[in-house]
C-alpha positions in Angstrom: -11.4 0.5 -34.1 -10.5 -1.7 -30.9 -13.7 -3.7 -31.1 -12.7 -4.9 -34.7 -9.1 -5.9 -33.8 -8.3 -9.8 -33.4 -8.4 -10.6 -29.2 -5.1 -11.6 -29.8 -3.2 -8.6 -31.2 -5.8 -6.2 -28.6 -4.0 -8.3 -25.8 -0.6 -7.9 -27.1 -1.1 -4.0 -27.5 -2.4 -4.1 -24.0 0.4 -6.3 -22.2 2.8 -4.4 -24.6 1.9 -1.2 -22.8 1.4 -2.1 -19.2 4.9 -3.1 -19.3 5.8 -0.2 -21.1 4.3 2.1 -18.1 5.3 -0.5 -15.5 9.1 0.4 -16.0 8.7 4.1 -17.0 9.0 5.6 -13.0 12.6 3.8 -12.2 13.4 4.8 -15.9 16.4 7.4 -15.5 15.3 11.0 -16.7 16.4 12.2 -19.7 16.9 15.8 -18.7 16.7 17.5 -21.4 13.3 16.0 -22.8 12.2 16.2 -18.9 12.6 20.0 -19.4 10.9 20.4 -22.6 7.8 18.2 -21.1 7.6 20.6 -18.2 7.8 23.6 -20.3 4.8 22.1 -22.5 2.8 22.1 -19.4 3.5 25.4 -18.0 2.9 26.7 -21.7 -0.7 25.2 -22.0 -1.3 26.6 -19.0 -0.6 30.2 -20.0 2.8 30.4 -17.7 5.8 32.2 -18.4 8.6 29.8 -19.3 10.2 28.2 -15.8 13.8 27.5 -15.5 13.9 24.1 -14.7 16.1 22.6 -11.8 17.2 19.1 -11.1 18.0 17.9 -7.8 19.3 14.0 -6.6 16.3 13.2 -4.2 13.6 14.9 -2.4 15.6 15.1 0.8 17.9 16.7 -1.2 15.6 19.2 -2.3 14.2 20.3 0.9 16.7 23.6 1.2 15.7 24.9 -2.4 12.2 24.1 -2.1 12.0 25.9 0.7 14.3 29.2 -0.3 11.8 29.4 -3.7 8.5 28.8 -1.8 9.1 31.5 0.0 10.3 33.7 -3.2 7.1 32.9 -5.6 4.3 31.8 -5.8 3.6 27.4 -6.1 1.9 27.0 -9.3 0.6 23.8 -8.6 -3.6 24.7 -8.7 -2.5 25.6 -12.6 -1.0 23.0 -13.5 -3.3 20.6 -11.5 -5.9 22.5 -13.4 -4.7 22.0 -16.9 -3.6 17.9 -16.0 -7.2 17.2 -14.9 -9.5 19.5 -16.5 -8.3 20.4 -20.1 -6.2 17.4 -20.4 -7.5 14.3 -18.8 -11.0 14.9 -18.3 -11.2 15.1 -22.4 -8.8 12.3 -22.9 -10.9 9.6 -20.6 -14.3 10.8 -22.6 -12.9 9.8 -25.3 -12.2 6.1 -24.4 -15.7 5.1 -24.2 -16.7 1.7 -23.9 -13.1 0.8 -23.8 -12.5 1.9 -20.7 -13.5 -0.3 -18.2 -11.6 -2.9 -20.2 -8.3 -0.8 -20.1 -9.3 0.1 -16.2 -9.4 -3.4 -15.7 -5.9 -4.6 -17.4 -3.9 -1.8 -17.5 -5.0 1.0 -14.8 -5.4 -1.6 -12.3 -2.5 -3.2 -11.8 -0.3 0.2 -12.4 -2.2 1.9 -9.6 -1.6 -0.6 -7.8 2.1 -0.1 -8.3 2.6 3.7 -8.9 -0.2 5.0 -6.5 -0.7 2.4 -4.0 2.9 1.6 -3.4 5.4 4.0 -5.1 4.0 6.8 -3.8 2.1 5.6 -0.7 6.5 4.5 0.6 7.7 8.1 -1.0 5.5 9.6 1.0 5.6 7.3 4.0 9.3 8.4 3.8 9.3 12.1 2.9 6.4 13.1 4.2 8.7 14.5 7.2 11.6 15.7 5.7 9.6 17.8 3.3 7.0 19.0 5.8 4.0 21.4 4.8 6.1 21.8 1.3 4.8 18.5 0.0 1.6 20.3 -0.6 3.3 21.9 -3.5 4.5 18.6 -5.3 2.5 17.4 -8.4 2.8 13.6 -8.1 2.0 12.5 -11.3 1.8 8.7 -10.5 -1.6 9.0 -11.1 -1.3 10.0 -14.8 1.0 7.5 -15.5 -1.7 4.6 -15.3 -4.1 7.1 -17.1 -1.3 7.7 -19.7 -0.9 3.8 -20.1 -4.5 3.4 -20.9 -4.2 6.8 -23.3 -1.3 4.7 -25.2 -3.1 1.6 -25.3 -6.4 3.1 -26.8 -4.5 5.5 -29.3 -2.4 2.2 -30.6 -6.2 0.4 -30.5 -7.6 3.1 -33.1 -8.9 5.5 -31.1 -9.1 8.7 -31.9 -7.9 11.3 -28.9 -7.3 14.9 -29.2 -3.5 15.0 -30.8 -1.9 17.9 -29.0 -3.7 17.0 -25.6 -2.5 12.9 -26.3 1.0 14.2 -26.7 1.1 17.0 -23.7 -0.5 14.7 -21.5 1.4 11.1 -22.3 4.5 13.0 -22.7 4.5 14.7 -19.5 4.1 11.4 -17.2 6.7 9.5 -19.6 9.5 12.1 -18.7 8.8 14.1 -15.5 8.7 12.6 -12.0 7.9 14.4 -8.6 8.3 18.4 -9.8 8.0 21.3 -7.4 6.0 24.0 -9.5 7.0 27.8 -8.9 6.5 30.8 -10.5 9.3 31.0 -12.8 11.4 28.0 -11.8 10.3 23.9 -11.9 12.3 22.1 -9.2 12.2 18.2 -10.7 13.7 15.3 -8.8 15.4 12.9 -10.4 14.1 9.6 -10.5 15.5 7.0 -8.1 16.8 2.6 -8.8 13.8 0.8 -7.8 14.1 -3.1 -6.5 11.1 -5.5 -7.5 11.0 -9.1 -6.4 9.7 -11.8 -8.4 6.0 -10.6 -7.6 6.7 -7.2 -9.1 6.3 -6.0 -5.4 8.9 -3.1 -4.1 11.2 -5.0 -2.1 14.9 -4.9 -0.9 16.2 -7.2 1.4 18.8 -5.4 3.7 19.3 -2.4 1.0 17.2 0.1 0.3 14.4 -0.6 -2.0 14.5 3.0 -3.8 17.7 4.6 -4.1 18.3 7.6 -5.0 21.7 9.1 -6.5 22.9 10.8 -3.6 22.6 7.4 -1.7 19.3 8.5 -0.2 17.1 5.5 0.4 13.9 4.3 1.2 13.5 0.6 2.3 10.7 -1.1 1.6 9.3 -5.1 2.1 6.7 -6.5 -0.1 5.5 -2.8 -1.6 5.4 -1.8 2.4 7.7 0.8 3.5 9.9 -0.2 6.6 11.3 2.2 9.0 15.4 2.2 9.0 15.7 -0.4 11.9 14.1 -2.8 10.1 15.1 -2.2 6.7 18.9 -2.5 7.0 18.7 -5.8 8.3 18.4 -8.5 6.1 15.0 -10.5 7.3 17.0 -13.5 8.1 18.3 -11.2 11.2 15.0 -9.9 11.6 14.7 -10.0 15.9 11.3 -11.8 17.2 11.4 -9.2 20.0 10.6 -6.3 17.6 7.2 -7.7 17.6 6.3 -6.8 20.9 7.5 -3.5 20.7 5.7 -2.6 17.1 2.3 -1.0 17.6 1.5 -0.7 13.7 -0.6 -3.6 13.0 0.6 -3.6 9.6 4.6 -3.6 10.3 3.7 -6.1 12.9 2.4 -8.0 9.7 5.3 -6.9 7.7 7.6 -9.0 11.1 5.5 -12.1 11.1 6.0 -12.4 7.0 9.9 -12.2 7.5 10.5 -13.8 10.3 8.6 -16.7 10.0 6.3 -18.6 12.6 9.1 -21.1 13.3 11.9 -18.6 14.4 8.6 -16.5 16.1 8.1 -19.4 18.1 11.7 -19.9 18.8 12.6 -16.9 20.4 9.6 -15.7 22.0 9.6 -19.2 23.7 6.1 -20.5 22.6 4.0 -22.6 25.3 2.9 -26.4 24.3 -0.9 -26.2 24.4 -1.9 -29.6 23.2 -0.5 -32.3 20.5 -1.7 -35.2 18.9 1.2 -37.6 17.2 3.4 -35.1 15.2 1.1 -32.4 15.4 1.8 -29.1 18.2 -0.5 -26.6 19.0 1.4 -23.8 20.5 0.6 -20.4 21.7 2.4 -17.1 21.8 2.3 -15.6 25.6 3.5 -12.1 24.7 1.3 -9.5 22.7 2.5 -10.5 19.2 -0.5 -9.1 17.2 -4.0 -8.0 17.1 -5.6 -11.5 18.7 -3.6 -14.2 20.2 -1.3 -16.1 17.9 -1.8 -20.1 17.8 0.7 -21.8 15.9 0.1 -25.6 14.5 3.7 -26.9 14.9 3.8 -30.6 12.7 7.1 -32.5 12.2 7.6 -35.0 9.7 8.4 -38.3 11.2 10.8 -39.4 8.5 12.8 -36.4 7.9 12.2 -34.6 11.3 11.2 -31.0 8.8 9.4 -29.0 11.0 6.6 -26.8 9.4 4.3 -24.3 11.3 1.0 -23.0 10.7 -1.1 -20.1 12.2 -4.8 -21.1 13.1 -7.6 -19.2 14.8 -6.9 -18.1 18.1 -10.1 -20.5 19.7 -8.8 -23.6 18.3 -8.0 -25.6 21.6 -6.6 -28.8 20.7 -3.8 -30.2 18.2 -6.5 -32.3 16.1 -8.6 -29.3 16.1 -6.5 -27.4 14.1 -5.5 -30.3 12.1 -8.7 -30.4 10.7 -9.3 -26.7 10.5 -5.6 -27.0 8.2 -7.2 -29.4 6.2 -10.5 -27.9 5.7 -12.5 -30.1 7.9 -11.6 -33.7 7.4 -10.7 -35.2 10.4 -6.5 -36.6 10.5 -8.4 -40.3 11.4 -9.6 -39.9 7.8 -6.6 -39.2 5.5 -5.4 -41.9 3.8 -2.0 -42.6 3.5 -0.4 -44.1 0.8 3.5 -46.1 1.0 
């Protein structure tokens, strides 16, 4: 059992599988294994045997979605049905004590991921292309970080209900966003997705999930940007945009790229105060939320310029310094030659 394994080969098992999981949504399908996981599902379900379509991207799919929906019935309540109820609901009892442990490491940082970036873009994106016909999609980002911490516990020594383990794991490992019908299983096929260093969704001036058919999505940081933004590389991101972006988050998004320094370049900040090398500047123009105060400080020996955001009732240069450095007062550093 888990509790009797080493800590060292219980965290191997677990970082093993995270990154197993981590990778599987920009993993191509395998179309053949993606049909037989979604006939296993309709199967335990007690549905006659779909035929199963692939299709490039959901924009791609909106036509045939739409011609079947209107043909048969969406299956989706079933299937939902069998995922949660029979399937997971059994599965998660099973973990016991191990499962805050596995929520913690593994479910965690892949819902983070899958659920709270993946899908939270996708649908950011799609969510007007596809309309009311969204309602019929199973997502099943979900049950991938349940399926990780399934894997983990099963290579841990605990004992899960075999054909339910397999259905269930099985399913999320091969199938993406499907389109349940009455007799046919409309399954997009999964897109390139670009990480940066942080593991964040992120392209810089491409589209951060691409899709086959060249349908993309552009995202920044695990945020989805809207096309004006996202084909431009942030080094041509425009300072203007900022006063034209209500969405406090986008407006976030801006600030991040841009930078402070090229902020206070082109919106043409106004000198407030200074104190030796030290600037406090302000942003005139409606920027974000509150007023934006910049702490503008060159470096007398290499002329580097570096700027800081500090609260917006800060009213002086040495003010700020200190609120930078956590309260100490700039007559107190000590410098050293």
């Amino acid at each position: 059992m888990a509790e009797n394994l080493p800590s060292l080969e219980k965290e191997l098992i677990i970082s093993q599988t995270q990154s197993q999981w981590r990778n599987v949504n920009s993993t191509p399908l395998d179309l053949e294994q993606a049909t037989i996981a979604i006939q296993a599902l309709y199967k335990f379900a007690g549905l006659a045997q779909p035929e199963v379509q692939f299709v490039e991207s959901p924009a791609a799919a909106r036509e045939q979605i739409e011609q079947e929906s209107m043909q048969s019935d969406c299956m989706l309540a079933e299937l939902w049905e069998v995922l949660r109820e029979d399937l997971w609901r059994s599965l998660s009892r099973s973990l016991g004590t191990l499962q805050n442990e596995l929520t913690h490491y593994i479910r965690n940082p892949l819902s983070e991921l899958w659920e709270s970036s993946f899908q939270r873009i996708m649908l950011d994106r799609f969510t007007e292309v596809l309309g009311d016909f969204l309602g019929d999609c199973l997502l099943p980002e979900w049950g991938i970080c349940w399926a990780a911490m399934f894997t983990a516990a099963h290579q841990l020594g605990v004992t899960l209900a075999q054909d339910k383990y397999n259905l269930f794991c099985n399913y999320m490992q091969q199938v993406a966003w499907m389109f349940p019908y009455e007799g046919v299983a409309i399954s997009i096929q999964r897109p390139l997705i670009r990480c940066n260093s942080a593991g964040e969704i992120h392209g810089e001036g491409i589209p951060a999930i691409e899709f086959s058919d060249g349908c993309g999505v552009y995202a920044y940081r695990g945020i989805h940007l809207p096309e004006k933004y996202g084909q431009v590389h942030p080094t041509n991101w425009r300072a203007e945009w900022l006063l034209e972006q209500r969405n406090a988050e986008l407006r976030r998004v801006l600030i991040q790229g841009i930078g402070y320094e090229r902020i206070c370049q082109q919106l043409q900040a106004k000198e407030c105060d200074q104190w030796q090398e030290y600037t406090l500047l302000q942003i005139e123009s409606e920027v974000d939320v509150e007023p934006l105060r910049l702490l503008k400080m060159t470096c007398p020996s290499t002329g580097f310029i570096h700027v800081l955001r500090v609260p917006p009732d800060l009213s002086s240069a040495r003010e700020s310094i200190r609120w930078v450095n956590w309260g100490i007062d700039p007559t107190e550093f000590t410098f050293q030659s």
